[in-house]
C-alpha positions as CSV (number, residue, x, y, z in Angstrom):
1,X,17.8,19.1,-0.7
2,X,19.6,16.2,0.7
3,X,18.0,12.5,-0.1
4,X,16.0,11.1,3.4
5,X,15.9,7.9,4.3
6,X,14.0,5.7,6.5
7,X,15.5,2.2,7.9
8,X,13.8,-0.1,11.0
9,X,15.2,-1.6,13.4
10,X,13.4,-4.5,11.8
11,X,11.0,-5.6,8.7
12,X,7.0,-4.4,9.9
13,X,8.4,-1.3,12.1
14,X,6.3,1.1,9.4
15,X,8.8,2.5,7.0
16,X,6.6,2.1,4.4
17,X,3.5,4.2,5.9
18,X,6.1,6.5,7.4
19,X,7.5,7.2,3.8
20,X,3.9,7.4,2.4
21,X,3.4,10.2,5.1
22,X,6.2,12.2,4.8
23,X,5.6,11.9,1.2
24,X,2.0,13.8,1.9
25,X,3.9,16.2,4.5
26,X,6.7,17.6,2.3
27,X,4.5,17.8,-0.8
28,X,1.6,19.4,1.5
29,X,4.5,22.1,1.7
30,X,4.8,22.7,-1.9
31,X,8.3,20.3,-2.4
32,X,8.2,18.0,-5.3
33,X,8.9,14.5,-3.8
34,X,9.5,11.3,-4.5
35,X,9.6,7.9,-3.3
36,X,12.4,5.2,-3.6
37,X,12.8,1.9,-2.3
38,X,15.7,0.0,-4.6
39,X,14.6,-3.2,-3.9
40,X,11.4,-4.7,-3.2
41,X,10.1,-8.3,-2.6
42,X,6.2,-8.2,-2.7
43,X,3.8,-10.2,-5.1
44,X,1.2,-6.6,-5.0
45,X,2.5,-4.7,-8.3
46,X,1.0,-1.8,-10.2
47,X,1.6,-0.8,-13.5
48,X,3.0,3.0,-13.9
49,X,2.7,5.3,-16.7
50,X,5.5,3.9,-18.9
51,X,4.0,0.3,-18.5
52,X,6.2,-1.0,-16.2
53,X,5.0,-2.7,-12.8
54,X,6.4,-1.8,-9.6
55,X,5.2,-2.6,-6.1
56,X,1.9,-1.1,-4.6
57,X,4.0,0.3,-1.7
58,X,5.8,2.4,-4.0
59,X,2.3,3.3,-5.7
60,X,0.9,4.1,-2.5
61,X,3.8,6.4,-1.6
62,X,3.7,8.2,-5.3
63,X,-0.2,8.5,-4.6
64,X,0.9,10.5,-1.3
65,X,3.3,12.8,-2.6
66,X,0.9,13.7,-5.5
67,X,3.2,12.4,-8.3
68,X,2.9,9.7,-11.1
69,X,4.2,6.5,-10.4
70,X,7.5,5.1,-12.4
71,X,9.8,2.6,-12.6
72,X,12.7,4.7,-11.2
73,X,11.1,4.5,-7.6
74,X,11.4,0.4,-7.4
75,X,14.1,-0.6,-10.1
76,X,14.3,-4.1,-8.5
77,X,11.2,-6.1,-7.8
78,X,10.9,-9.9,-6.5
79,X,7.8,-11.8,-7.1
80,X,7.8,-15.1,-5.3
81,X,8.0,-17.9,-7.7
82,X,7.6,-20.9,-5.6
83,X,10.5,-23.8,-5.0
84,X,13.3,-21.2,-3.6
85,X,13.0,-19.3,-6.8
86,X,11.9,-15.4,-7.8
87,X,10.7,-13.6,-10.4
88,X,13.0,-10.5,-10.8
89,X,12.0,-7.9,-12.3
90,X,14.3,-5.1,-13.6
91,X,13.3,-1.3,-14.0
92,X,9.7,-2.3,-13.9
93,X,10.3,-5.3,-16.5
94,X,10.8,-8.9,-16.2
95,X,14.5,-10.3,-16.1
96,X,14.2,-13.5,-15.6
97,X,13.3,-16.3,-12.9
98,X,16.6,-16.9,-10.8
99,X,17.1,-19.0,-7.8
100,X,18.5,-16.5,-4.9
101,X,21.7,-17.8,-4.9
102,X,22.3,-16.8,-8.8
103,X,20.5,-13.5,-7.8
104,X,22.9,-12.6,-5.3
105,X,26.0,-13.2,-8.0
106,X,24.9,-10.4,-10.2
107,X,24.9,-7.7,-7.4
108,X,27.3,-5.4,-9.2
109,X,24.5,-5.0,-12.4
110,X,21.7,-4.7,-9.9
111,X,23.5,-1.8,-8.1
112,X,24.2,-0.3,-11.7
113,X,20.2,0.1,-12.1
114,X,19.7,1.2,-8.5
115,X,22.5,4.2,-8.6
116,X,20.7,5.0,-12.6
117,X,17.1,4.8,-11.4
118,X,18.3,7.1,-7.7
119,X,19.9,9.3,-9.7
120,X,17.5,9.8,-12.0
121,X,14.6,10.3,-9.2
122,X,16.8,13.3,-8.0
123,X,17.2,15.1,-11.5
124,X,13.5,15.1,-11.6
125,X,12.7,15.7,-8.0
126,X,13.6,17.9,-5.3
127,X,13.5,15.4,-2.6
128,X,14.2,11.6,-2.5
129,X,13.1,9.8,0.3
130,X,14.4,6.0,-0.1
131,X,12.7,3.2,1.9
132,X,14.9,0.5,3.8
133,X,14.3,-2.9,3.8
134,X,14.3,-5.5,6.8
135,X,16.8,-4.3,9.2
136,X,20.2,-2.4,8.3
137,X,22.5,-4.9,10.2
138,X,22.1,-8.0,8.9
139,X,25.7,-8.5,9.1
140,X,26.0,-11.6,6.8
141,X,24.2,-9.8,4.1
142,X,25.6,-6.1,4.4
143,X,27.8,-6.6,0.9
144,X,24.6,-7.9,-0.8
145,X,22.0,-4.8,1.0
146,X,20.9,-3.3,-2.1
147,X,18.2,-0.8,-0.4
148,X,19.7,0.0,3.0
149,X,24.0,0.3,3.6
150,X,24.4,0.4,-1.0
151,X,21.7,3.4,-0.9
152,X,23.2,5.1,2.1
153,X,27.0,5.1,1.8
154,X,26.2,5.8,-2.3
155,X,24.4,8.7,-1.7
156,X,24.7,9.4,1.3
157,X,21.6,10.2,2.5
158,X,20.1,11.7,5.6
159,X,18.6,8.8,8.2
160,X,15.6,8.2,10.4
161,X,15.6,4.8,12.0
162,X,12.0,3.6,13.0
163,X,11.2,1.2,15.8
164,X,8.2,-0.4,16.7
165,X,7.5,-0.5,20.3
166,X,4.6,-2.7,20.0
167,X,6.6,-6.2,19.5
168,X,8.7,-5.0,22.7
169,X,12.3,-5.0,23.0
170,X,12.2,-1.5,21.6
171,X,15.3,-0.1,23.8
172,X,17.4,-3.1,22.9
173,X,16.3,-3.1,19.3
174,X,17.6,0.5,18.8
175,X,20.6,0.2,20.6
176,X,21.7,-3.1,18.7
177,X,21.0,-1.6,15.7
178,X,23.0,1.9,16.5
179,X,26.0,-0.1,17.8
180,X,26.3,-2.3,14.7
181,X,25.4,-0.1,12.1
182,X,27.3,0.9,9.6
183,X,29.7,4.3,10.2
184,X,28.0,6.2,6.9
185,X,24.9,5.9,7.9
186,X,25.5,6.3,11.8
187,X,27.0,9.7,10.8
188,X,24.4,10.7,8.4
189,X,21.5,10.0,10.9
190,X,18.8,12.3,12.0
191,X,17.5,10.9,15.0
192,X,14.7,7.6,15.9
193,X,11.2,7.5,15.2
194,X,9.4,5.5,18.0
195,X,6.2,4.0,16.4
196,X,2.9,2.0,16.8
197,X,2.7,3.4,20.8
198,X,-0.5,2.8,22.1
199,X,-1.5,4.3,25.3
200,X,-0.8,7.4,27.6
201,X,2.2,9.2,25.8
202,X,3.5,10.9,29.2
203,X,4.4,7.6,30.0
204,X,7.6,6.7,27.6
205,X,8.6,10.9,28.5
206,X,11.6,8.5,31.1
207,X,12.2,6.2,27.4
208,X,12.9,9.0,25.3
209,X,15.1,10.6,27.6
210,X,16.9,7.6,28.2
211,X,17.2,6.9,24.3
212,X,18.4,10.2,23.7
213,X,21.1,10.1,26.5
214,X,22.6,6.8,26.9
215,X,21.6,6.1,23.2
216,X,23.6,9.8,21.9
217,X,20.7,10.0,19.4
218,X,17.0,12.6,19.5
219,X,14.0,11.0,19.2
220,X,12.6,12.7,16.7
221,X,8.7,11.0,17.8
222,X,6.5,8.9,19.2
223,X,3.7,8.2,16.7
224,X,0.4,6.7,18.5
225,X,-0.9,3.1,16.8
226,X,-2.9,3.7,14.0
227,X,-3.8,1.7,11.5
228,X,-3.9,2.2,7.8
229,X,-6.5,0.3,5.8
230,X,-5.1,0.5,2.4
231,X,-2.5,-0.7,0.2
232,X,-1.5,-3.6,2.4
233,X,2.0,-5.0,1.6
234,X,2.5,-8.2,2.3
235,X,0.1,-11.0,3.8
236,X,0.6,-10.3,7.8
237,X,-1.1,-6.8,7.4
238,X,-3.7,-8.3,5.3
239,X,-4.4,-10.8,8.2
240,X,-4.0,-7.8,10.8
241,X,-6.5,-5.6,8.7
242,X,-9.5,-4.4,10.8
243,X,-12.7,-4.3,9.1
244,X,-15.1,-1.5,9.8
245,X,-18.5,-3.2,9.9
246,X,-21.5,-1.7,9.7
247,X,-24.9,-3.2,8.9
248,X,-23.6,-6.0,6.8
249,X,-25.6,-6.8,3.6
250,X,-23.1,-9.1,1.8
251,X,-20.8,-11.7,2.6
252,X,-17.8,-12.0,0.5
253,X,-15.5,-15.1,0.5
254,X,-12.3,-14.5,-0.5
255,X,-10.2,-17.7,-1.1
256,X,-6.6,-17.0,0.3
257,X,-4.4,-19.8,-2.1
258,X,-1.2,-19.7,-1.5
259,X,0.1,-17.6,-4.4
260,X,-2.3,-14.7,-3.4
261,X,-1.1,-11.5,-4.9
262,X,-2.8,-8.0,-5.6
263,X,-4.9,-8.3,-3.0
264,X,-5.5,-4.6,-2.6
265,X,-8.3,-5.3,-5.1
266,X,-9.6,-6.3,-1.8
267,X,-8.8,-2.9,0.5
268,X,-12.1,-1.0,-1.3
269,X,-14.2,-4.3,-0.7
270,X,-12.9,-4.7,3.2
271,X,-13.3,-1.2,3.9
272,X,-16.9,-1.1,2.9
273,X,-19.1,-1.3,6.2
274,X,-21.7,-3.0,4.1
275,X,-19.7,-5.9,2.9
276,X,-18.4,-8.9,5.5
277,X,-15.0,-9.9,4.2
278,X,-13.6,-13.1,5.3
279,X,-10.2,-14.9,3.8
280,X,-11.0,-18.8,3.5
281,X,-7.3,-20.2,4.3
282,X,-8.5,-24.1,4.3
283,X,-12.1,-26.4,3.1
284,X,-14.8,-25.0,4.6
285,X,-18.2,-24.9,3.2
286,X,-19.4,-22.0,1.6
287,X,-22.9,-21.6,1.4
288,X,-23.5,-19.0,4.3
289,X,-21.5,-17.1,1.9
290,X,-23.6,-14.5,-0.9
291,X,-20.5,-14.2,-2.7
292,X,-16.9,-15.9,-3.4
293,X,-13.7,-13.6,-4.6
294,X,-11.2,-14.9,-6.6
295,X,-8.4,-12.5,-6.7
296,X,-5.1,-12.8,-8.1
297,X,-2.4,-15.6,-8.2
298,X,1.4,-15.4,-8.7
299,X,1.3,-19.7,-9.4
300,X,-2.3,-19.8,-10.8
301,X,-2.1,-23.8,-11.8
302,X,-0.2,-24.6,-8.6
303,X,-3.2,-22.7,-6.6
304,X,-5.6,-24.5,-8.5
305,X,-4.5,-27.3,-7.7
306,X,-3.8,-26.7,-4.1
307,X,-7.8,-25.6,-4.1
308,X,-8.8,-29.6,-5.8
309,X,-5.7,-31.0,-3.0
310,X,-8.2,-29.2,0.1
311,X,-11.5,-29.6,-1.3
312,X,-12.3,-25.8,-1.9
313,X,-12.3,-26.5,-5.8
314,X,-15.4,-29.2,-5.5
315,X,-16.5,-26.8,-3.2
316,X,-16.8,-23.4,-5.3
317,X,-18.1,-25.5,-8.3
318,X,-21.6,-26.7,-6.2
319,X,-21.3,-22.9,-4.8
320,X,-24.6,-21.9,-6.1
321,X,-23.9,-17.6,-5.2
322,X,-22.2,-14.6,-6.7
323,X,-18.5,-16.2,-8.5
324,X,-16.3,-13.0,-9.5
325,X,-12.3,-13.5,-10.6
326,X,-9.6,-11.3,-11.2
327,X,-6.6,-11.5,-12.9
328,X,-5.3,-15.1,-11.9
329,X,-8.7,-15.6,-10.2
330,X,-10.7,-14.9,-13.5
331,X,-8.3,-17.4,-14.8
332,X,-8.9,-20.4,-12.6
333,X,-12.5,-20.1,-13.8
334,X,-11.9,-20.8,-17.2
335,X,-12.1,-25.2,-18.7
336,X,-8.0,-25.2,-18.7
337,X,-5.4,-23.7,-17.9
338,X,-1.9,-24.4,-20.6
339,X,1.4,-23.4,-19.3
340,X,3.9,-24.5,-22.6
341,X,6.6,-22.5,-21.9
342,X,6.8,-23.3,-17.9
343,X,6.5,-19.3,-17.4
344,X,4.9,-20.4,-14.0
345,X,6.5,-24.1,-13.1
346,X,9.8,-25.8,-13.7
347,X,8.6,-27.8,-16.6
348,X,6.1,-27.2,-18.7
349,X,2.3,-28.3,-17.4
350,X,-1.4,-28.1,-17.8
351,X,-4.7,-28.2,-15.4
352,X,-8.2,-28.2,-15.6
353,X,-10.0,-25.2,-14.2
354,X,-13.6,-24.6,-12.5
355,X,-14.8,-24.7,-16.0
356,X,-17.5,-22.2,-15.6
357,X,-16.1,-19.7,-18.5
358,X,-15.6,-21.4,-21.8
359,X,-12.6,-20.2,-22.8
360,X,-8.7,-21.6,-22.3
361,X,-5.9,-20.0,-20.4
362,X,-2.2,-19.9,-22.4
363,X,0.5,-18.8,-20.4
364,X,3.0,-16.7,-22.9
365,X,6.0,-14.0,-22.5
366,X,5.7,-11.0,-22.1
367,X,3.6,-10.6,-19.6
368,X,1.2,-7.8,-20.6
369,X,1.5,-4.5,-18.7
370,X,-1.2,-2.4,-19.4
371,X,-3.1,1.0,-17.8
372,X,-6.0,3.2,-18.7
373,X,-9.4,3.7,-18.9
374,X,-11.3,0.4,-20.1
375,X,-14.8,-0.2,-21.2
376,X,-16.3,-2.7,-18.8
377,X,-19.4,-4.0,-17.9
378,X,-20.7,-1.0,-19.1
379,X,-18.6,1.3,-17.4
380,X,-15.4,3.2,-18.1
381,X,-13.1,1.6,-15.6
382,X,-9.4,3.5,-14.5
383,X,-7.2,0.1,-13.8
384,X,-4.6,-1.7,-14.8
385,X,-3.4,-5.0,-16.4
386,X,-0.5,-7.2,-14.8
387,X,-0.6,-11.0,-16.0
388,X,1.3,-13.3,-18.7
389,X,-1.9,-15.6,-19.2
390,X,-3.9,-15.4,-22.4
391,X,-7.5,-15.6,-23.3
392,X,-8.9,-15.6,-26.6
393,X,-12.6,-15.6,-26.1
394,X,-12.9,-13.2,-23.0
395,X,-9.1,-11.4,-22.9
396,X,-10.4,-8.6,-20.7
397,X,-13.8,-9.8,-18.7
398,X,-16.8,-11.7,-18.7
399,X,-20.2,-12.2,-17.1
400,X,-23.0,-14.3,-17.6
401,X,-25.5,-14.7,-15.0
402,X,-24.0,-15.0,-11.5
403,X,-20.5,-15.5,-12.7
404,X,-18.1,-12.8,-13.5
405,X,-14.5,-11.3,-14.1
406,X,-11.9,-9.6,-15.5
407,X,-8.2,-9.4,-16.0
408,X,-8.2,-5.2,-14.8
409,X,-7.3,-4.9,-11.5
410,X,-9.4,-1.7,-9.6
411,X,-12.0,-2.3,-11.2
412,X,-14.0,-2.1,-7.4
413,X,-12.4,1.0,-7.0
414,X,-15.5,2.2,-9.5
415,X,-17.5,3.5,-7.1
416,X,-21.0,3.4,-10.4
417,X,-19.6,-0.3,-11.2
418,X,-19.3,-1.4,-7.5
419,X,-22.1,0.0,-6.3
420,X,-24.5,-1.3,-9.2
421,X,-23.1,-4.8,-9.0
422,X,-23.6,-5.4,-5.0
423,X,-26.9,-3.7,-5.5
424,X,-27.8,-6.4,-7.6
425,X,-26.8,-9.2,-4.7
426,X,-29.3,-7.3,-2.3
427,X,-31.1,-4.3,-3.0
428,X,-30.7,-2.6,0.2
429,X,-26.4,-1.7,-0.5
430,X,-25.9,1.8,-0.8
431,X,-22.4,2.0,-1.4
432,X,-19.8,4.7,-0.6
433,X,-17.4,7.1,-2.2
434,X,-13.8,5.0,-1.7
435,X,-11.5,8.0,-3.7
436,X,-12.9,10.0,-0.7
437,X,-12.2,7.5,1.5
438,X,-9.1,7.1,0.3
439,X,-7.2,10.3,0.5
440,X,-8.6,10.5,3.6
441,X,-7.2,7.6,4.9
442,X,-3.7,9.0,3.4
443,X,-3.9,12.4,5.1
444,X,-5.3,11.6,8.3
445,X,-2.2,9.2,9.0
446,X,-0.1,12.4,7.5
447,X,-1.8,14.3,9.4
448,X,-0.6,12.5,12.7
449,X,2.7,11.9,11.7
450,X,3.4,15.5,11.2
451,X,1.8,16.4,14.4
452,X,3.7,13.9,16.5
453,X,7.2,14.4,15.2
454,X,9.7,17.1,14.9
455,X,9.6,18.3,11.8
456,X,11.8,21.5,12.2
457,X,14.9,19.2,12.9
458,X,13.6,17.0,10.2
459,X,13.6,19.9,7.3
460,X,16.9,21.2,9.1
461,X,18.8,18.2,8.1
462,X,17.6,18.4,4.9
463,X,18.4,21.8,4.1
C-alpha cells in the first residue's frame, strides 16, 4: 500500500488523534499498520520494547493500531531543556543537548535516520501513516522540515490535510496552505479533513461545496468536536482537558512546575469521576487539598527551585495530607538533589529538596530506560522507567506513612494498586476499570472518524 500522511493547516488541528484513529480503522480491517511521525518535540515519552523512549503520541497511535511501540515510529525526539536548548534524542536514544541553531546544521544526518527508521516501518508494515508537524508551509523552514515536505517528496506519500474549524479562519487556512504548498505533496494529496465542527452539520453542506470547487480539492469529512481524554500531548490539551466529575471523594493537587513532563500519569487520575484534579500553576495554600501529586520534571532542580522562588515548596512541606511523586516528582522529595555532570543545567549544581525521603538524588548518563512488570507496593505493576537521576536507598519507590513514590511511570494505571491506595484516603472510593476505559476512549473516537469520512476514496488512494 502506499504510505498516508496527515499534515494541518496548523499545529492543534488533530493530526495526532486523526492518525491514532485511522490507526484503529485500518487495523480494525485486518491491515497491519503503523505509525510515524519523524520528528517530535514533546517532554511525554514512553519507553518501547527495545528500551528506547519515544513520544506518548506515537505510543498512543501504536496502542491504536494494535502493534508494539519502537523507535522506528519517532527517530527524532526533542525534550525541552531550558535556556534555548534541547535534548535530542536519536532513534529512541539520547544524542546530545544542542542549542537549535547547531541542531539545524546537522539536517543531512538527521534525514539519514528519518529515511532508515521510514524505511524500515514499511518492510515490517503494510501501511505507514506519517504524522506532520506544525503547518507544511512554513516557508523559511521548508529546507529544514524533517516530518512534513522531507517525508513527503522522499516517499512520496499519499496526503490528507486537516483543518480545524474551531479557531476560525478555516477557508482561508486551507486555501493558503494549498496555494503555497509544496508541488509533491499538492500532487500526492487525497483531499481535506474539516475537524473539531460543533453544531448542526447541514450547515457547512455551502463550505464543503465551496472548498471542493473554488479550492479543486474533496473534502473527504467533517468530524464533529470530540474530545479525547487520554494521552494528552503537550500542555494546552492538558489545560483544555475536561474532567468527568462525579461524586468527588478526593482532591488531588497536582503542582504544574514549569518542566512538567509525563503528565499522562495524570489521564487515569483526571478521568476518574471520584477524584477532583486541579493543576496548582502559582502559591496557593493547600490544605482544602486530601492529596498533592508530584509528577515528572524535565529540569527537576530548576523546578525545585522555582517551587522555594513562589512559596509552594514551604508550602507542601507544612502540607499535612497524602504526598505521592513520580519520576522527577519522587525526586524533589528526597534531602538533595546532585547534578555533577550538569546533565540538567549548564554548569554543574546542587539543591536541597523537600527532605521528606532520606535518601540523595545523583544525576548520571545514561539515563535509564527501562519496561516491564515491577514489584511495587505489593503489586505487580506494567510501567516503565525514563529518568537519568539516581537513588541509592529507594531506586524504584518508597512509602512510609502518608508519603509515597516511585520512579515507574503507570503505576495508576493499576487498577488493584490504585484502587487500594485511594481507598485508604477515604473509604467510600470504589474505583474503576481504566484499560476498559481506555480502549474505549480509543474506538469510540475511531469509531466517529470512520463514520464521518469517506473512507472508500481514502483506501482508493491507497491501493
Amino acid at each position: 500500500m502506499n504510505p498516508l500522511a496527515i499534515f494541518g493547516t496548523s499545529s492543534d488541528a488533530g493530526k495526532t488523534t486523526i492518525v491514532m484513529a485511522l490507526c484503529r480503522i485500518f487495523a480494525d480491517k485486518g491491515i497491519n499498520v503503523a505509525p510515524f511521525k519523524a520528528q517530535n518535540v514533546s517532554n511525554n515519552s514512553a519507553v518501547t520494547k527495545e528500551g528506547r523512549e519515544i513520544s506518548r503520541a506515537q505510543c498512543l497511535q501504536a496502542e491504536a493500531a494494535r502493534v508494539e511501540p519502537s523507535y522506528h515510529f519517532n527517530p527524532v525526539l526533542l525534550k525541552s531543556h531550558g535556556n534555548g536548548s534541547v535534548q535530542v534524542v536519536i532513534n529512541g536514544l539520547v544524542y546530545k543537548n544542542q542549542g537549535i541553531s547547531d541542531y539545524y546544521n546537522e539536517m543531512a544526518f538527521l534525514e539519514n535516520q528519518v529515511q532508515h527508521a521510514f524505511e524500515r516501518c514499511q518492510q515490517d508494515y503494510e501501511l505507514v501513516i506519517a504524522e506532520g508537524a506544525g503547518s507544511p508551509v512554513e516557508l523559511n523552514l521548508l529546507h529544514k522540515d524533517l516530518s512534513n515536505t522531507f517525508v513527503a517528496k522522499t516517499f512520496h506519500t499519499k496526503n490528507i490535510l486537516v483543518a480545524d474549524i474551531e479557531r476560525g479562519g478555516v477557508f482561508a487556512s486551507i486555501y493558503g496552505t494549498l496555494e503555497l504548498m509544496d508541488k509533491t505533496m499538492r500532487d500526492n494529496l487525497i483531499g481535506v479533513i474539516v475537524n473539531k465542527f460543533r453544531g448542526d452539520r447541514r450547515f457547512f453542506d455551502e463550505g464543503e461545496r465551496i472548498i471542493a470547487e473554488r479550492f479543486g480539492v474533496p473534502v473527504l469529512g467533517v468530524l464533529p468536536f470530540l474530545p479525547l481524554n487520554i494521552d494528552m500531548e503537550d500542555s494546552q490539551s492538558l489545560q483544555n482537558y475536561q474532567q468527568r466529575l462525579g461524586a468527588v471523594k478526593i482532591r488531588i493537587a497536582v503542582l504544574a512546575y514549569r518542566g512538567l513532563s509525563n503528565y499522562n500519569d495524570l489521564d487515569v487520575l483526571m478521568a476518574d469521576p471520584e477524584l477532583y484534579v486541579e493543576l496548582i500553576h502559582e502559591y496557593r495554600p493547600l490544605a482544602a487539598f486530601d492529596m498533592v501529586l508530584m509528577i515528572g520534571s524535565k529540569t527537576v532542580i530548576r523546578d525545585v527551585r522555582w517551587l522555594k522562588a513562589n512559596g509552594l515548596f514551604a508550602e507542601v512541606q507544612q502540607f499535612s495530607g497524602a504526598i505521592f511523586g513520580v519520576c522527577g516528582g519522587y525526586q524533589m522529595l528526597c534531602r538533595m538533589l546532585h547534578d555533577p555532570d550538569a546533565l540538567e543545567h549548564d554548569s554543574p549544581t546542587e539543591e536541597a529538596g523537600l527532605g521528606l525521603i532520606a535518601d540523595d538524588v545523583i544525576y548520571q548518563s545514561p539515563k535509564i530506560l527501562q519496561r516491564g512488570v515491577y514489584e511495587l507496593f505489593s503489586y505487580p505493576v506494567q510501567g516503565y522507567e525514563i529518568h537519568c537521576g539516581r537513588m541509592a536507598n529507594y531506586p524504584l519507590f518508597y512509602q512510609q506513612g502518608r508519603i509515597a513514590g516511585t520512579h515507574v511511570h503507570g503505576l495508576f494505571d493499576n487498577n488493584d494498586f490504585r484502587t487500594d491506595y485511594f481507598n485508604r484516603l477515604n473509604p467510600d472510593y470504589q474505583g474503576y476499570d481504566y484499560a476498559a476505559y481506555r480502549d474505549e476512549q480509543i474506538q469510540g473516537f475511531a469509531d466517529m472518524v470512520a463514520d464521518n469520512l469517506n473512507m472508500d476514496a481514502i483506501m482508493g488512494a491507497l491501493s
